[in-house]
N, C-alpha and C positions, 0 to 999 in steps of 0.2 A: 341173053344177058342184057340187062335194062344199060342204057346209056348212062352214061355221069351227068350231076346238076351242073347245069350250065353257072354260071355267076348268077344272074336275073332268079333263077331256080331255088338256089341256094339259102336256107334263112342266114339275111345280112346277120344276124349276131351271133349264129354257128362261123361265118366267117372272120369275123372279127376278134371272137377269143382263139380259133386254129393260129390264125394269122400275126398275133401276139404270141402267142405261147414260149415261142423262144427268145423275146425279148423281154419279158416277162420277169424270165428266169435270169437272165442275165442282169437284172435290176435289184433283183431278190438276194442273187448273190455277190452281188459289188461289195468291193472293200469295205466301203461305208455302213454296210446293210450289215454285211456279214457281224463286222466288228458289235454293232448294236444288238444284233442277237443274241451276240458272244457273252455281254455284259463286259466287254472291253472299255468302254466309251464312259466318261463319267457324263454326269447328266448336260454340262453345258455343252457337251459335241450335239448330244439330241437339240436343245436349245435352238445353234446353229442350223439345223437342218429344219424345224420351225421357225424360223426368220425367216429361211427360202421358201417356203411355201407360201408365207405373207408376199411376197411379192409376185407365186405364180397364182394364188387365189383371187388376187388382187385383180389381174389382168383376166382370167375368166369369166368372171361376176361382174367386171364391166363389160365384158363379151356377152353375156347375158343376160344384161340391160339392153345392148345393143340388138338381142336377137329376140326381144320379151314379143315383138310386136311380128315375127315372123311366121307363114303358115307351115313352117316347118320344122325352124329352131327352135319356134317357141313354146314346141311340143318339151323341149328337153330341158327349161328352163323350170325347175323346180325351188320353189324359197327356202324348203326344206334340209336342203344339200348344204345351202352357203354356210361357208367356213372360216368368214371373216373375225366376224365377233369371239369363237370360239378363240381363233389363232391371235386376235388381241387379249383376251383374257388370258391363255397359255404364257404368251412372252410378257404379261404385266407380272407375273408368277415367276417367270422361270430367270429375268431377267433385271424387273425392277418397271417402275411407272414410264420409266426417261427409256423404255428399249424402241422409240418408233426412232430415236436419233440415235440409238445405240447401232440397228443393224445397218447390214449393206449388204446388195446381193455379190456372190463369185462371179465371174466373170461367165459360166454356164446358164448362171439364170436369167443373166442381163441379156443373154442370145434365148434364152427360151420364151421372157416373156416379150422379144421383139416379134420372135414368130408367131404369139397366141396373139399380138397385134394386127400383126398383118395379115392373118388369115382368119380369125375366128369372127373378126365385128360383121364383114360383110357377105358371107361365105358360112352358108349353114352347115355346111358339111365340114365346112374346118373347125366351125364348134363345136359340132358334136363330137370327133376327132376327140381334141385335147379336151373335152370335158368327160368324155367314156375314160379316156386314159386315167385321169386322176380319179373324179368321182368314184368311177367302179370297183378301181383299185383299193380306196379309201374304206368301202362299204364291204369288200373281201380280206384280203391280207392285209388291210389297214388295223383288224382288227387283232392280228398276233404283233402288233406294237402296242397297241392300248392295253392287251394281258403283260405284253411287258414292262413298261411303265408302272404297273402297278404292280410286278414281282420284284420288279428288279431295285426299281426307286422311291417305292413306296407312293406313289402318284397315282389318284382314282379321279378327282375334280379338277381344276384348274390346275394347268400343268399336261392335261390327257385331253380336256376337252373337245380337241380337236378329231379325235377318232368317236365323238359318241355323238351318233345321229338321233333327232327326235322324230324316228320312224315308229309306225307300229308295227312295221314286221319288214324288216330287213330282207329277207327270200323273197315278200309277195312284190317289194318295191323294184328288188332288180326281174323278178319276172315281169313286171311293166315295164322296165327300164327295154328288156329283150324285146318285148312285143313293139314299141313304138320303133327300136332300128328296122323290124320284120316289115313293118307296113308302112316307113317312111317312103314317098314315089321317087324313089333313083333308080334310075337306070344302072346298067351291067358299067359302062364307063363310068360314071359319077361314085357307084359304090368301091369301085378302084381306087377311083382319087383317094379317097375318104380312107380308105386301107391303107394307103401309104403315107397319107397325112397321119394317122394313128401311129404307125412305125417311126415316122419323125419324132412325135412327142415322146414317145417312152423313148428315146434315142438321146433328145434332150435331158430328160429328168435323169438317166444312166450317167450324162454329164455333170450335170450338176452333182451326183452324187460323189462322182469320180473328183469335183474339184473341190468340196468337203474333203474327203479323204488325205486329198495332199496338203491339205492345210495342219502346221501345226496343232498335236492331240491338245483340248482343252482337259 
């Protein structure tokens, strides 16, 4: 009977989707999520929940600035990804010109993006962390939001833009995405860290969502 992969062993990005999995799931089915599936929500709850992304994109993408110049981070810094401008034109649309004074984060996000502060500018592993957790998420299941959007509220262009990557192949890109965690050089304790720093972030974003939800339905 062959022995078990040690961690070191193990490819980091078999580890890293095992190791989400159930938090995952648990984000998928939040109140919040749930009800937008549902076609519950009328379009300014979704609004709201793009507002909070403007402020967790915000804090990555200057983590990504911070890590442009790293021989490690700066492997995972992609221009391609960023979802700034998308989520400005979204809330110019969903919102009105005047929405950068309109929003404000819940008080989940104000704790989420202090931790992509504190850990992702100096700290390669903590941005790849929180940038696997959204990006990859955004590039999978992000994309049964954007058929939503577009079944539910009529929304293909601005309004949606935020789920629509100018990839040319979505599969081949997370398959480099997989390869680069496989042969990034962390050791068995570093790839740990890096694991539960991942289970932080989507722990966060399950917050934030949770404090969407209890906010009066728009």
């Amino acid at each position: 009977m062959a022995a078990p992969l040690t961690v070191e062993q193990t490819p980091f990005s078999t580890m890293m989707r095992e190791s989400t999995r159930g938090v995952h799931e648990r984000a998928h089915n939040s109140a919040f999520m749930s009800a937008l599936f549902d076609s519950r929500l009328a379009l300014a709850s979704y609004a709201r929940l793009a507002a909070q992304y403007h402020f967790v994109y915000q804090a990555i993408e200057e983590a990504s600035d911070a890590q442009a110049t790293d021989p490690v981070g700066g492997t995972f810094v992609f221009d391609e990804l960023r979802r700034g401008p998308a989520l400005a034109a979204d809330l110019a649309f969903l919102m009105g010109e005047d929405w950068a004074e309109r929003i404000e984060p819940v008080p989940a996000t104000e704790d989420y993006v202090r931790r992509i502060r504190t850990v992702a500018f100096d700290w390669p592993g903590g941005y790849v962390a929180h940038h696997y957790t959204r990006y990859l998420g955004d590039l999978a299941g992000g994309q049964s939001v954007r058929k939503l959007l577009k079944g539910t509220y009529g929304i293909e262009g601005p309004g949606a833009l935020f789920y629509h990557f100018e990839l040319d192949s979505v599969p081949a890109f997370r398959k480099r995405y997989r390869a680069l965690l496989d042969e990034a050089p962390w050791d068995g304790a570093e790839r740990q860290r890096i694991l539960t720093e991942t289970l932080v972030a989507f722990e966060f974003n399950i917050a934030m969502l949770a404090d969407l939800a209890a906010e009066p339905a728009a």
